[in-house]
N, C-alpha and C positions, 0 to 999 in steps of 0.2 A: 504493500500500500504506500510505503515512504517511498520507493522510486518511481510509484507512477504516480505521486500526486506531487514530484519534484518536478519530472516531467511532464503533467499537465501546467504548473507554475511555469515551468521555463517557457512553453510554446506559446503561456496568455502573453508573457513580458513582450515575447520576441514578435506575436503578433500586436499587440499596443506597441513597440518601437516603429513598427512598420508603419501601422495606420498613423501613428503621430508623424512620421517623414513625408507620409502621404499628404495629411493635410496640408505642412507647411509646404511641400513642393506644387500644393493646389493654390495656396495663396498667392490671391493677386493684390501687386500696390497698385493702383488706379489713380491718374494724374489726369487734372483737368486744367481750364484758364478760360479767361475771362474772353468772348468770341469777338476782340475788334478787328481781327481780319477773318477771309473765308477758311469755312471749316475746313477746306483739304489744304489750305497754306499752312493752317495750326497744326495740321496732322505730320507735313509734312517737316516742317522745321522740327520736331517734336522725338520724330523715329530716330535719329542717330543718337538724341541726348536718353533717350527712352533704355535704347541698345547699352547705350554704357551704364545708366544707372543698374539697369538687372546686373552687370556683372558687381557692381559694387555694394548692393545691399545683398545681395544672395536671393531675390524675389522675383519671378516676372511681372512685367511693368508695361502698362497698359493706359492708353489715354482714352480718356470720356470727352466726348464734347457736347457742348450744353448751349442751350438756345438765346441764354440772354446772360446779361451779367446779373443779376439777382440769382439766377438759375446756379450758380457758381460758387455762389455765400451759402445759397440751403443747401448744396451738394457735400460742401466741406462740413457746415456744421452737424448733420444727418446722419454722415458717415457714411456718404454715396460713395465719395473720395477721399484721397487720404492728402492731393496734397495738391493747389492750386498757383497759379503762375495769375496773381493776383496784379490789378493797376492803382496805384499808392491810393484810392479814395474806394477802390470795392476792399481793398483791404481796411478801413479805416471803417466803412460797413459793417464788415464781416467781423471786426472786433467789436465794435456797439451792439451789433444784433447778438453775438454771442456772451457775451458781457465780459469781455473781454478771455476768452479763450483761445484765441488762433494765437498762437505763435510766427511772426514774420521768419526766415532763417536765413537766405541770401537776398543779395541784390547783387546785381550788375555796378561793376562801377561806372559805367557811362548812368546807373539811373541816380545817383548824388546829386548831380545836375542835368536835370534830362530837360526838355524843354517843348515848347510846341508852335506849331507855326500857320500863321494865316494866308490862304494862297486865295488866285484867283486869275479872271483873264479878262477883269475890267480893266484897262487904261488909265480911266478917271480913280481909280483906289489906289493908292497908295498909303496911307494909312488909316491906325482905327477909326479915327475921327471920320475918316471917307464912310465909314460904312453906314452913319445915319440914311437912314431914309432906302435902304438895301437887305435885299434876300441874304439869309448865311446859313450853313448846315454845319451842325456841330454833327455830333460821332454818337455812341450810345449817351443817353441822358446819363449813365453812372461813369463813364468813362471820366479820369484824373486829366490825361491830355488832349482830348476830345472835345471836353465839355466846362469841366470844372476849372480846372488853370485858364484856359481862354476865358471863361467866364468874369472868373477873377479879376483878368485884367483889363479888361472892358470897360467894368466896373470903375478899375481904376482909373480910368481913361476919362472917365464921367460918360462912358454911354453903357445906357441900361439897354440890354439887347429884349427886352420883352417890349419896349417901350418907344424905344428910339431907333430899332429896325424897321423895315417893312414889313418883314417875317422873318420867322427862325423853323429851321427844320432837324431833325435828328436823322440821319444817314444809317445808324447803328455803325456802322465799323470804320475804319480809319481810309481804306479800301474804296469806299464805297463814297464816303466827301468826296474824294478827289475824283471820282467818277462824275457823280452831279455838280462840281466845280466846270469839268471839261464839258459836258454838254449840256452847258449853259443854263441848266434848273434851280441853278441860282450863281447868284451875283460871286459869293465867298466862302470858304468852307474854313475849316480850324480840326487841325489833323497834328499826331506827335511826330514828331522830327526824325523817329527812326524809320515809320515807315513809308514816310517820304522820300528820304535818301534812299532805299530799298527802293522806291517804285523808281526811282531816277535811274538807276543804277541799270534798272529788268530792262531802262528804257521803255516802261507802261505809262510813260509821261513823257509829254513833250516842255522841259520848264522854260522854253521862251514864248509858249500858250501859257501855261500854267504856272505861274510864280509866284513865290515867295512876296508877302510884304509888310509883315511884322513877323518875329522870332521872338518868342516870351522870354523872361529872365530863366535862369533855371530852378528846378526843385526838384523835392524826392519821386522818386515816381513807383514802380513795378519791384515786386517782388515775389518769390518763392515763397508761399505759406504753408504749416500745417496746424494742427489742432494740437492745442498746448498738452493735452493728455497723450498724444504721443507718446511710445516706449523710446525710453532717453537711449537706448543703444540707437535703434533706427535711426532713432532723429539726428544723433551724431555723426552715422555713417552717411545721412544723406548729404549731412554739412559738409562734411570731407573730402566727401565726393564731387561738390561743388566748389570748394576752396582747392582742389589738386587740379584743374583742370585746366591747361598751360597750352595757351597760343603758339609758343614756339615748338611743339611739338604734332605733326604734323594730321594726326587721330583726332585730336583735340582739337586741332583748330577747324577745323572740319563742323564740329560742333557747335562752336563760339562762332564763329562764322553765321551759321544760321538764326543764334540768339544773338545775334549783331551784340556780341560782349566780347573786351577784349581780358577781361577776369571777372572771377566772381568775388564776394565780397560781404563777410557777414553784416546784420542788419540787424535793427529793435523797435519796439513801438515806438520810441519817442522821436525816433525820424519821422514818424507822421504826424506829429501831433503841427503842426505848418497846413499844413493837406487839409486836418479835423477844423484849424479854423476858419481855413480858406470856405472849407465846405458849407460851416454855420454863416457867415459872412455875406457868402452868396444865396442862403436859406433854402442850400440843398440837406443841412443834415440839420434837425431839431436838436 
């Protein structure tokens, strides 16, 4: 009876070893972000950084894409996802709505000073002050360089865009302004500076139609988030994995290339706290 109820113990262990390898080798970390360009450009910039992170947590790694930026904040807080490529004001959200539970982890250093820029293919516009009495399409209503830093500075300009426009439009994506900038469905758009130079760059832009005619100061903008309960190993290795990740090496840069970063960069809430008042300011956040 004592060898076969050592060996019924030994084959439960050895099957609970297995089933527990099973499960963790079934878990998926699932990565989402905030939709201001189209979903197969997210997808795409997405897979080689995707690729590397599996080898660096030990998990496969899988991207969600979500319909709106709100969509984004309930995903992470829900526990749809584990970890969001957040724009400094949906994270600034996604911490008020969760009461302060998401954890920021990197940032890009280009996003310290990231900025945003007003274009367009009127003649007569040259600056903010021109845009009284004209059409302009901001990006997603939640969008940081879309909507809310142009906002800002508008403001600061002394023109109230709900008031001193002739209309305001929402585009949703970054993408998509400078689409209805070029054929002509309005006067002006306000779009962030990176994926501007990206569309310059694909040549999906003509910039002596389409041009630049204010560039905001800079602020904090986009970052990496997860939910502060996080397992502090994960959450470490993710950081790591995003601090090791070196332009002069040619795998890597491959990657930073795509996330238009030339390093990553740890980050904290109180970098947004600029972003939280801009937000209250312009009486996007209560």
């Amino acid at each position: 009876m004592k060898i076969s109820f050592k060996s019924l113990l030994a084959t439960s262990l050895m099957l609970a070893a297995s089933w527990s390898q099973a499960q963790s080798a079934d878990h998926v970390f699932r990565v989402s972000a905030i939709p201001d360009e189209a979903p197969t450009e997210l997808q795409r910039k997405f897979k080689p950084l995707g690729e590397y992170l599996e080898k660096k947590i030990g998990m496969k790694v899988e991207f969600t894409p979500v319909t709106d930026y709100a969509a984004s904040v309930e995903a992470l807080i829900n526990k749809k996802v584990d970890m969001v490529w957040f724009g400094g004001f949906t994270f600034v959200q996604a911490n008020e709505r969760s009461k302060g539970a998401i954890t920021p982890l990197v940032q890009r250093a280009e996003d310290e000073k990231f900025r945003s820029v007003f274009v367009t293919t009127n003649k007569s516009i040259n600056s903010l002050a021109d845009l009284k009495g004209k059409t302009l399409s901001f990006g997603s209503e939640s969008s940081t360089s879309g909507h809310l830093m142009p906002r800002y500075y508008l403001l600061a300009a002394k023109i109230n865009p709900d008031t001193d426009l002739k209309r305001i439009a929402f585009s949703g994506a970054h993408d998509a302004t400078v689409a209805a900038v070029a054929g002509g469905k309005v006067d002006a758009g306000a779009l962030n500076i990176s994926v501007w130079e990206k569309l310059i760059e694909a040549k999906k832009v003509d910039p002596s139609v389409v041009r630049v005619f204010y560039t905001t100061p800079g602020y904090y903008d986009y970052n990496w988030s997860v939910r502060t309960d996080m397992n502090a190993d994960l959450k470490k290795k993710l950081t790591d994995a995003f601090l090791a990740l070196d332009a002069n090496k040619p795998e890597d840069k491959a990657i930073m290339d795509l996330q238009r970063a030339t390093k990553f960069i740890p980050t904290k809430v109180d970098n947004y706290k600029n972003i939280e008042a801009a937000a209250k300011n312009a009486g996007l956040l209560k």
